[in-house]
PyMOL CGO cylinders between C-alpha atoms (Angstrom):
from pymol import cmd
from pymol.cgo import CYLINDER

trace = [
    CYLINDER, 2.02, 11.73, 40.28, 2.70, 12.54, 36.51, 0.3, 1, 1, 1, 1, 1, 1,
    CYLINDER, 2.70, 12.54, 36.51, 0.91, 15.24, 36.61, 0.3, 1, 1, 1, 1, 1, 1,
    CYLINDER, 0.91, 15.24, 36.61, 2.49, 17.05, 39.49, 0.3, 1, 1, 1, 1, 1, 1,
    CYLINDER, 2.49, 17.05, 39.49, 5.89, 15.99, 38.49, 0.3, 1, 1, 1, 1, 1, 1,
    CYLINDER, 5.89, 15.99, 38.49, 5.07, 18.21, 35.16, 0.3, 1, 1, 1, 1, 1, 1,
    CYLINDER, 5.07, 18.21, 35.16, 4.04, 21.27, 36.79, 0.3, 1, 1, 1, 1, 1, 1,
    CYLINDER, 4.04, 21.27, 36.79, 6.61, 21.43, 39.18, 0.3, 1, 1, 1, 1, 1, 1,
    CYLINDER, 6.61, 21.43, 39.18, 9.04, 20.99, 36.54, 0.3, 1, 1, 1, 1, 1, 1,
    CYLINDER, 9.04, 20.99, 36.54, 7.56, 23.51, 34.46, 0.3, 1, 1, 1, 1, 1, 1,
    CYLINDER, 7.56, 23.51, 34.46, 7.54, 26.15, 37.17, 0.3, 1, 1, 1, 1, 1, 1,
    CYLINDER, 7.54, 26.15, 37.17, 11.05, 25.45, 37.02, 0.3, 1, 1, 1, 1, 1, 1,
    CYLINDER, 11.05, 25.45, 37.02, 11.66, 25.48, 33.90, 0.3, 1, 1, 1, 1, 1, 1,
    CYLINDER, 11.66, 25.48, 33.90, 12.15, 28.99, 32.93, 0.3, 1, 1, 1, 1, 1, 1,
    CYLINDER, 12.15, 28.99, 32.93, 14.65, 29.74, 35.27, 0.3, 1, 1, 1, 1, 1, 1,
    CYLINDER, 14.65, 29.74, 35.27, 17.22, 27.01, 34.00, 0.3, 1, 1, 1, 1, 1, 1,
    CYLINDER, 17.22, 27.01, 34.00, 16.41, 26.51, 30.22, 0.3, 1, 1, 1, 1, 1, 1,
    CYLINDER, 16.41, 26.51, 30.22, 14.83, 28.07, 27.17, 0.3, 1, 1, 1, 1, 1, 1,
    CYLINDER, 14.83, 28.07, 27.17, 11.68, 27.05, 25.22, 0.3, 1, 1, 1, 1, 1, 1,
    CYLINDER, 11.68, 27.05, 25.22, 13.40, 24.22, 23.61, 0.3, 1, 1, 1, 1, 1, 1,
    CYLINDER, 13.40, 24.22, 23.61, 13.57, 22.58, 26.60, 0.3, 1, 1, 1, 1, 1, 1,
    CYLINDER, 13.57, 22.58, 26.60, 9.78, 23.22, 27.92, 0.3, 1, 1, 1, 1, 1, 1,
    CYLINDER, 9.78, 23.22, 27.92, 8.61, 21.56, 24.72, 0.3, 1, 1, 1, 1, 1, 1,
    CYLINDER, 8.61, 21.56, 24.72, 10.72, 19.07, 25.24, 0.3, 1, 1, 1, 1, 1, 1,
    CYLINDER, 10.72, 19.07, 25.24, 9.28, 18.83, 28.13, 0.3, 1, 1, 1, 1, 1, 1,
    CYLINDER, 9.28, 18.83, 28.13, 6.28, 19.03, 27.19, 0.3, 1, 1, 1, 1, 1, 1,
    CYLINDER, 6.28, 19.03, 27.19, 6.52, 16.15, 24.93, 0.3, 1, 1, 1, 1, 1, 1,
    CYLINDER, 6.52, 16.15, 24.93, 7.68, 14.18, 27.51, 0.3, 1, 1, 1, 1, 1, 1,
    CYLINDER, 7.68, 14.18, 27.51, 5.32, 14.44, 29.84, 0.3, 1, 1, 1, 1, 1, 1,
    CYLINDER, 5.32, 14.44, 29.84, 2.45, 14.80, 27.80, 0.3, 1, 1, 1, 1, 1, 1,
    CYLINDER, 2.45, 14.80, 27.80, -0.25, 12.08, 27.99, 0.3, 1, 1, 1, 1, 1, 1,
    CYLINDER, -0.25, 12.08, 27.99, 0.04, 8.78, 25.49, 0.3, 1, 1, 1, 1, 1, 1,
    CYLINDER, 0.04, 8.78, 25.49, -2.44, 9.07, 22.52, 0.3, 1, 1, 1, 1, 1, 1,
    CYLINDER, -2.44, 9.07, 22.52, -5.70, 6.57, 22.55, 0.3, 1, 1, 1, 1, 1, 1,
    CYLINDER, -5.70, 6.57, 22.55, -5.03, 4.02, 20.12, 0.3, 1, 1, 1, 1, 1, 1,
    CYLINDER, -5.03, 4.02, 20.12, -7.73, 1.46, 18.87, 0.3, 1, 1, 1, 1, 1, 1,
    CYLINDER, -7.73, 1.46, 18.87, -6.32, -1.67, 16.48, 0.3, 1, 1, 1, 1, 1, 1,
    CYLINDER, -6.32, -1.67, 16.48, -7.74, -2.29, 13.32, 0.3, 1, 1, 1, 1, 1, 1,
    CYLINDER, -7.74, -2.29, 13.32, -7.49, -5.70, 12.18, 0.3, 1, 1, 1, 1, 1, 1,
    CYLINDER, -7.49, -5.70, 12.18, -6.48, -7.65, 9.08, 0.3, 1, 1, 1, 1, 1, 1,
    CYLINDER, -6.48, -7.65, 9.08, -9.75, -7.74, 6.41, 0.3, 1, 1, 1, 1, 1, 1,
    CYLINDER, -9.75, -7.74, 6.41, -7.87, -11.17, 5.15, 0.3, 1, 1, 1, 1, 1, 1,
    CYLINDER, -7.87, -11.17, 5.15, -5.36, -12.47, 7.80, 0.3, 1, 1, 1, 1, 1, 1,
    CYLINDER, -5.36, -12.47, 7.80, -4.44, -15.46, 6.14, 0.3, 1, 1, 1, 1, 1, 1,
    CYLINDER, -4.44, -15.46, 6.14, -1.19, -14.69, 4.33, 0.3, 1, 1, 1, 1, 1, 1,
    CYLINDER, -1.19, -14.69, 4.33, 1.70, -14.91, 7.30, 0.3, 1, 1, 1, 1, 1, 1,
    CYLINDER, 1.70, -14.91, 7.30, 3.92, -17.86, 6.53, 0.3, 1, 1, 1, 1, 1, 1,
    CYLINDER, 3.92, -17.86, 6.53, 2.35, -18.01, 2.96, 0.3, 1, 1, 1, 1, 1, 1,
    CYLINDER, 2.35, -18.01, 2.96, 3.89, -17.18, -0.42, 0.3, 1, 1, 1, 1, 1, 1,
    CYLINDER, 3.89, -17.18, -0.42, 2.40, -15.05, -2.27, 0.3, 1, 1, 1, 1, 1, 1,
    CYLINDER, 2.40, -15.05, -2.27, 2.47, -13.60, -5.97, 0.3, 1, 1, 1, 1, 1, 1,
    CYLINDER, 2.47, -13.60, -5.97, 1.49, -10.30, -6.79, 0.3, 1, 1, 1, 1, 1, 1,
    CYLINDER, 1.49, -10.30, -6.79, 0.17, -9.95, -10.26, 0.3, 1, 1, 1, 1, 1, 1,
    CYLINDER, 0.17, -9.95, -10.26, -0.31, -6.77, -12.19, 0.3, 1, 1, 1, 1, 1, 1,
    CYLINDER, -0.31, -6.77, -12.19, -2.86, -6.34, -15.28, 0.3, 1, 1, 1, 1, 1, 1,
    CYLINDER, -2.86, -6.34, -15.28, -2.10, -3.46, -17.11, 0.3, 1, 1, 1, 1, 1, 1,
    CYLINDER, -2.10, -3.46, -17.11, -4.09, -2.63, -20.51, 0.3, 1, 1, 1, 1, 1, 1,
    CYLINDER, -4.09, -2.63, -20.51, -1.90, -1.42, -23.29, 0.3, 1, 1, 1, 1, 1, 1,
    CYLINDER, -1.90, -1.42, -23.29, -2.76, 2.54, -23.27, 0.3, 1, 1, 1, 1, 1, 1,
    CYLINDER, -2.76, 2.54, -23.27, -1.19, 2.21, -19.57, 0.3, 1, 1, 1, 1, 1, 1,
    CYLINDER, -1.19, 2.21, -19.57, 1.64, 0.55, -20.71, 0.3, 1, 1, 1, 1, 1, 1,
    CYLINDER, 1.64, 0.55, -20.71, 2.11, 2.31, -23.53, 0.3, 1, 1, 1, 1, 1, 1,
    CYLINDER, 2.11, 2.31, -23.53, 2.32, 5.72, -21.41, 0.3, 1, 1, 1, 1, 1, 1,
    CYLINDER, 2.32, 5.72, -21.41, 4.23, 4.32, -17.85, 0.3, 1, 1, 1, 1, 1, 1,
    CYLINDER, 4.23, 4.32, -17.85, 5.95, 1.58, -19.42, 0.3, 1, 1, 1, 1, 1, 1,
    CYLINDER, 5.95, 1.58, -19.42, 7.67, 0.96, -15.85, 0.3, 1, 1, 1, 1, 1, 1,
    CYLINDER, 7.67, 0.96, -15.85, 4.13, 0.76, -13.95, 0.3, 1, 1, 1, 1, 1, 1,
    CYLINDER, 4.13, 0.76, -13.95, 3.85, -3.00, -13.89, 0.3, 1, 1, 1, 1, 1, 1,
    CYLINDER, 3.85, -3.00, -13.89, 7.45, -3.51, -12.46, 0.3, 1, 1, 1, 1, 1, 1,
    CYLINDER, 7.45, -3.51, -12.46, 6.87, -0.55, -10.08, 0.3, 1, 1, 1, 1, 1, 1,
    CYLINDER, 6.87, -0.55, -10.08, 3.85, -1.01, -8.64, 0.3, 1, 1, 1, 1, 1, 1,
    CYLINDER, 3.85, -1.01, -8.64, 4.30, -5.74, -8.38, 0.3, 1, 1, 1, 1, 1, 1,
    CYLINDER, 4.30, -5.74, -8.38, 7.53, -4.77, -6.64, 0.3, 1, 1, 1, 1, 1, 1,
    CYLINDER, 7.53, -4.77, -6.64, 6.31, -2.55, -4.00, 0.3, 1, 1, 1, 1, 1, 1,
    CYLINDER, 6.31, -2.55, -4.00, 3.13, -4.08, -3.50, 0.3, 1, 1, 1, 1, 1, 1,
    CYLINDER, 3.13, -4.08, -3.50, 5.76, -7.14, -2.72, 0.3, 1, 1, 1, 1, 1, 1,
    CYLINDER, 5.76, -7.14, -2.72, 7.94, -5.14, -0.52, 0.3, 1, 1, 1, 1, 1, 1,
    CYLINDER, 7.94, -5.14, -0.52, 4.99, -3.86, 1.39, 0.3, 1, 1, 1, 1, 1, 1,
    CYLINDER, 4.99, -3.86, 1.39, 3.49, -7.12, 1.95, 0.3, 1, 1, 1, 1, 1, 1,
    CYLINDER, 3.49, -7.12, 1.95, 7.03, -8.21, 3.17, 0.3, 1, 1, 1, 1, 1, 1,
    CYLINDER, 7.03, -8.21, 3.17, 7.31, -5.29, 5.28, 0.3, 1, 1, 1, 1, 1, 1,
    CYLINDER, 7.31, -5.29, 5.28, 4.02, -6.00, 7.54, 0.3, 1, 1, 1, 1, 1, 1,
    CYLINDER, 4.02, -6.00, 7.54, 2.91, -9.41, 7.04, 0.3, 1, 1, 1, 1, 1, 1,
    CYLINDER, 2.91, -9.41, 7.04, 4.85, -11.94, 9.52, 0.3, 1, 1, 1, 1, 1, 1,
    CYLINDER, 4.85, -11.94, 9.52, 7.08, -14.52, 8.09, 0.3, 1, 1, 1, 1, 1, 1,
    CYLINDER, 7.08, -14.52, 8.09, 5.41, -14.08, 4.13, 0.3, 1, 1, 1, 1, 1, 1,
    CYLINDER, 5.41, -14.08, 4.13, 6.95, -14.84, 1.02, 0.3, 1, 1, 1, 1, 1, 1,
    CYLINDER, 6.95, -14.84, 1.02, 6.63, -13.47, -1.67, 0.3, 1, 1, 1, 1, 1, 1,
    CYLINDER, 6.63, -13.47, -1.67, 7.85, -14.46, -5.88, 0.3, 1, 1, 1, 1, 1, 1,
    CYLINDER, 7.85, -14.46, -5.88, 10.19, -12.27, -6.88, 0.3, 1, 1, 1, 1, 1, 1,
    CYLINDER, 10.19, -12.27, -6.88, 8.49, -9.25, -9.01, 0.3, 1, 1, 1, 1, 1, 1,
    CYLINDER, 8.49, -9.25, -9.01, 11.19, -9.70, -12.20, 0.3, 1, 1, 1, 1, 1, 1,
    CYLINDER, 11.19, -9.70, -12.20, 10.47, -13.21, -12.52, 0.3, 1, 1, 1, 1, 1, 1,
    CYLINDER, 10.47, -13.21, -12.52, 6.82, -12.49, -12.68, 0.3, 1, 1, 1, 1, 1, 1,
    CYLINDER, 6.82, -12.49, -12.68, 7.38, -9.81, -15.09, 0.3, 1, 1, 1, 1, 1, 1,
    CYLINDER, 7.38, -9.81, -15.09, 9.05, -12.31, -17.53, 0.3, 1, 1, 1, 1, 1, 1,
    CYLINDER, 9.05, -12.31, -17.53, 6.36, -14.47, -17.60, 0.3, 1, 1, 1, 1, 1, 1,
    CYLINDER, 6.36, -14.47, -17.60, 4.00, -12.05, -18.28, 0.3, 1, 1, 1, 1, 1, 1,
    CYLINDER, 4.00, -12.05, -18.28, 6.25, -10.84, -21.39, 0.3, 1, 1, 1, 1, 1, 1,
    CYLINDER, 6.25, -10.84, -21.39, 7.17, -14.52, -22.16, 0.3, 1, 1, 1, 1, 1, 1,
    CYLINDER, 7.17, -14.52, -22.16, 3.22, -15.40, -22.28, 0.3, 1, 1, 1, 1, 1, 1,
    CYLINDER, 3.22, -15.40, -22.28, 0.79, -12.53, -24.01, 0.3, 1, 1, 1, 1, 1, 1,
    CYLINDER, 0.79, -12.53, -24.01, -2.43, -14.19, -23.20, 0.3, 1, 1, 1, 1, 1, 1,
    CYLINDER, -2.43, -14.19, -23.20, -1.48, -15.40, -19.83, 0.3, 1, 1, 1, 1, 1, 1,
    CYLINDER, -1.48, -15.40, -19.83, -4.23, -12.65, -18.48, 0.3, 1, 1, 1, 1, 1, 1,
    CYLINDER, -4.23, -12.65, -18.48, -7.07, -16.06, -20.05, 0.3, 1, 1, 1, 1, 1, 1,
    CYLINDER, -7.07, -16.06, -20.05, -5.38, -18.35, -17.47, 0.3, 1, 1, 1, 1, 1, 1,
    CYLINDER, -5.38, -18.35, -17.47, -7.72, -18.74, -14.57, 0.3, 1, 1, 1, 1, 1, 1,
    CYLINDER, -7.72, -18.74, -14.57, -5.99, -16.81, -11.78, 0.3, 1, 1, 1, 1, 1, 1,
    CYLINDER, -5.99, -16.81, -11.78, -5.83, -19.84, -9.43, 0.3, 1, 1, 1, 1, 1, 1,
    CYLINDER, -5.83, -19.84, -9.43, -3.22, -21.60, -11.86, 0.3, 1, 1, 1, 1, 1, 1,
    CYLINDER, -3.22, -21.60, -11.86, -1.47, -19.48, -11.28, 0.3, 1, 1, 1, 1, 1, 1,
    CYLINDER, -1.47, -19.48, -11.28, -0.64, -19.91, -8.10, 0.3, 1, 1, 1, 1, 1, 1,
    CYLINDER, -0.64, -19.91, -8.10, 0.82, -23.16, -9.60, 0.3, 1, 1, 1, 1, 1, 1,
    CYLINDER, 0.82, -23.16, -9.60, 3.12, -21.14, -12.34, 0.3, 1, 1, 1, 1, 1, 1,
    CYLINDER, 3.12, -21.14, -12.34, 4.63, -19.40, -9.60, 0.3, 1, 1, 1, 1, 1, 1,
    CYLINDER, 4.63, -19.40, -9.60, 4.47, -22.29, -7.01, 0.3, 1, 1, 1, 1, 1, 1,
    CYLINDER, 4.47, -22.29, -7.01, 2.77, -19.66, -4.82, 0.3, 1, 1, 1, 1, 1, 1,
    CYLINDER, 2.77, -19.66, -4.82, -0.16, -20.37, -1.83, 0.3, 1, 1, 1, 1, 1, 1,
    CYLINDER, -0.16, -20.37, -1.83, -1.72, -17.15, -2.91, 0.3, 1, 1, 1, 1, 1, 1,
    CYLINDER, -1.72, -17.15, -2.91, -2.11, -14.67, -6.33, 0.3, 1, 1, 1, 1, 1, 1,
    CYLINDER, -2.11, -14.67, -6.33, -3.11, -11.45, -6.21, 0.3, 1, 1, 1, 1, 1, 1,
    CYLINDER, -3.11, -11.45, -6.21, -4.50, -9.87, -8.81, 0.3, 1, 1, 1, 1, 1, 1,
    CYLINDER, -4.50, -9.87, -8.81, -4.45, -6.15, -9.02, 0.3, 1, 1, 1, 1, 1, 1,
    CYLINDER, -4.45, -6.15, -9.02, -6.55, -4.99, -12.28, 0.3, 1, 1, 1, 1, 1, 1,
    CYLINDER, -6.55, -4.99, -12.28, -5.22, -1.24, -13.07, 0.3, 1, 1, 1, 1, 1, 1,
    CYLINDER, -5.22, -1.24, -13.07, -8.61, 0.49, -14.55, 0.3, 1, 1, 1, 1, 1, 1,
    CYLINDER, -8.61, 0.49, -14.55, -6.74, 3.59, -14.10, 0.3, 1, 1, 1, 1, 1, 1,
    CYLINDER, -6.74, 3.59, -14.10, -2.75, 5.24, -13.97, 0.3, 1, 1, 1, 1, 1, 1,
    CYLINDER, -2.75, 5.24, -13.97, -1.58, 8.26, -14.43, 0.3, 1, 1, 1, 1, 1, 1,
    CYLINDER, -1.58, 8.26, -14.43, 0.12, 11.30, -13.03, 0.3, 1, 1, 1, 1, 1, 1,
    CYLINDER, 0.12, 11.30, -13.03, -1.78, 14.20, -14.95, 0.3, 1, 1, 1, 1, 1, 1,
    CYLINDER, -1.78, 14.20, -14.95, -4.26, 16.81, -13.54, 0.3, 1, 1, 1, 1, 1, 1,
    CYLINDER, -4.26, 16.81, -13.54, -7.21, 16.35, -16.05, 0.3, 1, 1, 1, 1, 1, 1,
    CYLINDER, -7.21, 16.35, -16.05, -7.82, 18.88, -18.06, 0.3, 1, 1, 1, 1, 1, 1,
    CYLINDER, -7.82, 18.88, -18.06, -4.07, 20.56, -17.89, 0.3, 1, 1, 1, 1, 1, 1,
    CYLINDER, -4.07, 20.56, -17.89, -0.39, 19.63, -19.13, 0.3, 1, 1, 1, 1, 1, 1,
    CYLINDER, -0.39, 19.63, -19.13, 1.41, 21.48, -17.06, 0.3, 1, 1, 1, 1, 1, 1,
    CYLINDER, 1.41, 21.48, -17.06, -0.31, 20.17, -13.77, 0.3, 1, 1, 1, 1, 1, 1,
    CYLINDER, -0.31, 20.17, -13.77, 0.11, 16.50, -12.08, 0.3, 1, 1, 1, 1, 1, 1,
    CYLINDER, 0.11, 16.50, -12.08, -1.73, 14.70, -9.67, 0.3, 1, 1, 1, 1, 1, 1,
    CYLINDER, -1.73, 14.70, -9.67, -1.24, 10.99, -9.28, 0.3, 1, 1, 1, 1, 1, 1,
    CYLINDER, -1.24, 10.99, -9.28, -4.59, 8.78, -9.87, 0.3, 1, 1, 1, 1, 1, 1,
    CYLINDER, -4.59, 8.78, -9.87, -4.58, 4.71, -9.07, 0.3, 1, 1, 1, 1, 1, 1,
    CYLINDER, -4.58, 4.71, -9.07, -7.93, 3.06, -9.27, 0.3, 1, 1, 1, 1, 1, 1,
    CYLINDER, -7.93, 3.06, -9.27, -7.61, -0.70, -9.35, 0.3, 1, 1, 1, 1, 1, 1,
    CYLINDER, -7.61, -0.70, -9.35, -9.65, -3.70, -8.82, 0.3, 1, 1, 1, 1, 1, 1,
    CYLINDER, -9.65, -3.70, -8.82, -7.74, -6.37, -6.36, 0.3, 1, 1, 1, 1, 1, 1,
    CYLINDER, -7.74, -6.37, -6.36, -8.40, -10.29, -6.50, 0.3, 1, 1, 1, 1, 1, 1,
    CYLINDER, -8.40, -10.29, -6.50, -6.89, -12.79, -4.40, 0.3, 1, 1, 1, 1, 1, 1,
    CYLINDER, -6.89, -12.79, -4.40, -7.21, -16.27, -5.21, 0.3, 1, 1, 1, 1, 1, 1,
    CYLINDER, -7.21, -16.27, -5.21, -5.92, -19.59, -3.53, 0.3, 1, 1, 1, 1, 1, 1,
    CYLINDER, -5.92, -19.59, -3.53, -4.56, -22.50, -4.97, 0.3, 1, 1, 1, 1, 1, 1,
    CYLINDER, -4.56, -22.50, -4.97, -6.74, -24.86, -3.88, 0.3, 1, 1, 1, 1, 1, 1,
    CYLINDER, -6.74, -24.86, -3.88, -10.00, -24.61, -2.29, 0.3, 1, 1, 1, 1, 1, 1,
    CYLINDER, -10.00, -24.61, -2.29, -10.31, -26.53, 0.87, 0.3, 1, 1, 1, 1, 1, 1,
    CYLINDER, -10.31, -26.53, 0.87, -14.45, -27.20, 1.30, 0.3, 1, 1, 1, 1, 1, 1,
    CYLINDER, -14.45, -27.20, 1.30, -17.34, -26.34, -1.12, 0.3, 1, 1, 1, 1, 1, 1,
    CYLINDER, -17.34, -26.34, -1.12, -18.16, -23.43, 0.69, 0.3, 1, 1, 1, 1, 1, 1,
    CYLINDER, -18.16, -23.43, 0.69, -15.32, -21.87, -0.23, 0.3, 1, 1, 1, 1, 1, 1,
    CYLINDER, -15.32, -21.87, -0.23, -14.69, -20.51, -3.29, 0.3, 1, 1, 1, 1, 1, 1,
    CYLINDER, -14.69, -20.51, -3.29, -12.21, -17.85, -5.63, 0.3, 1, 1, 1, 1, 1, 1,
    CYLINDER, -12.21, -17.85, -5.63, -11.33, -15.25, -5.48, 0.3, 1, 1, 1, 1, 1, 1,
    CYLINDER, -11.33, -15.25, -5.48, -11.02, -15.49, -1.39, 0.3, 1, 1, 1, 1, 1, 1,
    CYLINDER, -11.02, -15.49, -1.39, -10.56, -11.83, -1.16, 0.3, 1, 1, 1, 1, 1, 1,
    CYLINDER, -10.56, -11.83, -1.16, -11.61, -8.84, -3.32, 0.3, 1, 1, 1, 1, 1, 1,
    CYLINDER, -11.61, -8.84, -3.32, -11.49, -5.05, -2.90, 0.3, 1, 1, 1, 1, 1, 1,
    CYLINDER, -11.49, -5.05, -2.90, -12.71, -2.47, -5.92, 0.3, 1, 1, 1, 1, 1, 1,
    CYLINDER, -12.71, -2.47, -5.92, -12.55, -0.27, -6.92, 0.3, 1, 1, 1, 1, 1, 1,
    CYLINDER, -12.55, -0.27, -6.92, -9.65, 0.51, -4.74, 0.3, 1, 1, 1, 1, 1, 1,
    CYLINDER, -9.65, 0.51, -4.74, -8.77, 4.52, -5.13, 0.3, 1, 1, 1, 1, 1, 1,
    CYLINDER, -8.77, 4.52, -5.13, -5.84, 6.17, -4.42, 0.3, 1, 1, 1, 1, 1, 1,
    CYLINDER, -5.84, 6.17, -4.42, -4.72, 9.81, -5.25, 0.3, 1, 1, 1, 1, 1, 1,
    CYLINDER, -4.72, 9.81, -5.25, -1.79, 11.76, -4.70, 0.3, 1, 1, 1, 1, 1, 1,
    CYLINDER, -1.79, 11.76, -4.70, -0.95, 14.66, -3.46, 0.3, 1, 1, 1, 1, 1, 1,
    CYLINDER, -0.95, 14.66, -3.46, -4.56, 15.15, -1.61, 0.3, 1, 1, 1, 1, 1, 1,
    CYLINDER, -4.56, 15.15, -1.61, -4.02, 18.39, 0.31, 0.3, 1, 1, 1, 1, 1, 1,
    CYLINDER, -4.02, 18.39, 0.31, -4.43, 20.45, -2.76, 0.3, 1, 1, 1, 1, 1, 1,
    CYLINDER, -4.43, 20.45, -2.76, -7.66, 21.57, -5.36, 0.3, 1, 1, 1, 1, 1, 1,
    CYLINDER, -7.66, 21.57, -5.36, -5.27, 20.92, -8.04, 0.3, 1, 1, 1, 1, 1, 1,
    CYLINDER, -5.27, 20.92, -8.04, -2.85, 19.46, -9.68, 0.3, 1, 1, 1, 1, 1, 1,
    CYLINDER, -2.85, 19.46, -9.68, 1.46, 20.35, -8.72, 0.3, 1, 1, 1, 1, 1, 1,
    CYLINDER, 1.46, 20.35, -8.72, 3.97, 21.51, -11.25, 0.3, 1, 1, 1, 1, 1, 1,
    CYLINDER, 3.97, 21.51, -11.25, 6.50, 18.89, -11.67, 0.3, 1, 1, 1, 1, 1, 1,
    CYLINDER, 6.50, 18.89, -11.67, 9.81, 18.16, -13.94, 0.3, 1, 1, 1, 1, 1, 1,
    CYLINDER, 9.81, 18.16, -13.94, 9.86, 14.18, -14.42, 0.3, 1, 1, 1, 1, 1, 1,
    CYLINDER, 9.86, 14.18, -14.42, 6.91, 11.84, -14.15, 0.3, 1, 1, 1, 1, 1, 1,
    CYLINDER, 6.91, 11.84, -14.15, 8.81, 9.98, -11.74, 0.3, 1, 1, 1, 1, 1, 1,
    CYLINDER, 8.81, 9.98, -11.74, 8.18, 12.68, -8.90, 0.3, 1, 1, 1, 1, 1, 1,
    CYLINDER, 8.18, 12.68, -8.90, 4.48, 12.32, -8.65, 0.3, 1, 1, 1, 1, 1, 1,
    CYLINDER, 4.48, 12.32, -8.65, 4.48, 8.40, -9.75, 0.3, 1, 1, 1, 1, 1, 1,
    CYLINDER, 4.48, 8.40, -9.75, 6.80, 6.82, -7.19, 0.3, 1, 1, 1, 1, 1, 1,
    CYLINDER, 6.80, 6.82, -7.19, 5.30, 8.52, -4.49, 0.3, 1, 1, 1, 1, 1, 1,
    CYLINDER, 5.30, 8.52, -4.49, 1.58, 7.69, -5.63, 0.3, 1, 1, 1, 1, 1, 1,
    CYLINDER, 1.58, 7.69, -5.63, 2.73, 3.81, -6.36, 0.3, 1, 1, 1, 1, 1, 1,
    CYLINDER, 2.73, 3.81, -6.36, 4.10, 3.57, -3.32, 0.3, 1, 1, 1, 1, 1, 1,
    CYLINDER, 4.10, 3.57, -3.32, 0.78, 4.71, -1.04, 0.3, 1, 1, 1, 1, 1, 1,
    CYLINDER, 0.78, 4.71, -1.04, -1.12, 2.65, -3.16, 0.3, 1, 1, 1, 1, 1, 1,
    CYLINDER, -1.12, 2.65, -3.16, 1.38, -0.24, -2.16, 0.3, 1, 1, 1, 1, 1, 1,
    CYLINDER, 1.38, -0.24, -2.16, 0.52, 0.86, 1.52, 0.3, 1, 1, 1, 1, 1, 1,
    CYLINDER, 0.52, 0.86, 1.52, -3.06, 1.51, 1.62, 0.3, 1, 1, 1, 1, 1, 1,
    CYLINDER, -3.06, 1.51, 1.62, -3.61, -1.91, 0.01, 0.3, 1, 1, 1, 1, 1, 1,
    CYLINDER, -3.61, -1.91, 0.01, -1.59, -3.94, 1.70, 0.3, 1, 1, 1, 1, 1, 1,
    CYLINDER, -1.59, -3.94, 1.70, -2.89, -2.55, 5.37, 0.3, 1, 1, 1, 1, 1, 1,
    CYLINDER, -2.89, -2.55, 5.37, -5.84, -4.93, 4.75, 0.3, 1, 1, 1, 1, 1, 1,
    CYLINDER, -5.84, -4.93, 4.75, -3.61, -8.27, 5.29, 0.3, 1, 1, 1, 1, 1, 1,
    CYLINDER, -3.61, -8.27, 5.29, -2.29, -7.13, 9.07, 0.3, 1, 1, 1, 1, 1, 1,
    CYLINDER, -2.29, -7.13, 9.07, -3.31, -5.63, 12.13, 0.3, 1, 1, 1, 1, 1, 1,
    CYLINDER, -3.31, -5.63, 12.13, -2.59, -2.24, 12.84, 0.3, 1, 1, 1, 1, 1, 1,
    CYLINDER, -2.59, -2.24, 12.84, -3.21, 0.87, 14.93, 0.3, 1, 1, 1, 1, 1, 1,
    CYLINDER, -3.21, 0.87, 14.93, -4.46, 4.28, 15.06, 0.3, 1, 1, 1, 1, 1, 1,
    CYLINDER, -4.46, 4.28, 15.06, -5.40, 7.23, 16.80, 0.3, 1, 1, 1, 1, 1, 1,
    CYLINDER, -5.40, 7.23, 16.80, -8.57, 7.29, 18.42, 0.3, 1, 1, 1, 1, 1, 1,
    CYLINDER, -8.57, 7.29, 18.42, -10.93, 9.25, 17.19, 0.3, 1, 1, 1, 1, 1, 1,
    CYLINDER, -10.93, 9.25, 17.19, -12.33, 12.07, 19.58, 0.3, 1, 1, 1, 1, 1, 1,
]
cmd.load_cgo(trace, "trace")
């Protein structure tokens, strides 16, 4: 019946309307995409709360000096985007620990889900940031490559056992259409964006989702 509705009114069409309106039509009628659902790698964290931890070695801080508050606050708003009913610590006040405490990188990762009266930490290792093409100044590309732990506050059974969840090395680069690198002004154009897909990418593996169906 779909079907025959759409020819008729496309043999009709031209008469009354332009092209705007066939592909509108068009879009209409056109038949829903397959969709498969790819669920959550770890689908523990809805209802939880959850802090999200950067460690950032000092040559990284050194050159983005605003990648640890970046990236812990939209990892957080990522997670609170897509995962049902999670909390998550506020990315400031795990910032100022981290600056209030230099060594707090030697205290086991479970703790602290204690510090931050959290169910969950994750820990995202940076092993790699930056926005420059190698090899050229002029060009930028951004590069993430992290390891990501997440550990629990308290193990439940023997079997279990920290970290819960790992992924690494977790890559991300951005823009990925091109051989090389894009001219840019300010280091924010290329880092935002690339922090923020990194943000997405990662946190797809705590919630179900779909996608197209492959052909």
């Amino acid at each position: 019946m779909r079907k025959c509705l759409l020819i008729i009114f496309l043999s009709l069409v031209p008469f009354v309307a332009g092209c705007e309106t066939v592909h509108w039509l068009m879009y209409v009628f056109a038949p829903p995409v397959p969709m498969k659902t790819i669920e959550a790698k770890f689908g523990d964290l809805p209802g939880k709360t959850v802090a999200v931890v950067i460690f950032a070695g000092p040559e990284i801080q050194l050159d983005y000096n605003m990648a640890q508050l970046e990236l812990t606050d939209m990892v957080g708003a990522e997670l609170r985007r897509n995962v049902r009913n999670v909390k998550v610590v506020d990315a400031r006040r795990v910032i100022r620990y981290q600056a209030e405490n230099p060594r707090w990188d030697t205290t086991p990762p479970e703790n602290l889900c204690k510090v931050f009266g959290a169910d969950y930490v994750m820990l995202i290792s940076l092993m790699e940031f930056s926005t420059r093409e190698p090899g050229s100044i002029h060009l930028a590309r951004g590069r993430i490559t992290a390891e990501v732990n997440l550990y629990k506050t308290a193990i439940s059974s023997t079997s279990d056992e920290n970290p819960v969840w790992r992924a690494g090395p977790f890559y991300i680069v951005h823009p990925k259409g091109s051989s090389l690198g894009v001219p840019i002004e300010h280091d924010a154009v290329i880092r935002i964006p690339t922090e923020r897909l990194f943000a997405e990418e990662l946190v797809k593996n705590f919630y179900k989702y779909k996608v197209p169906k492959e052909s």
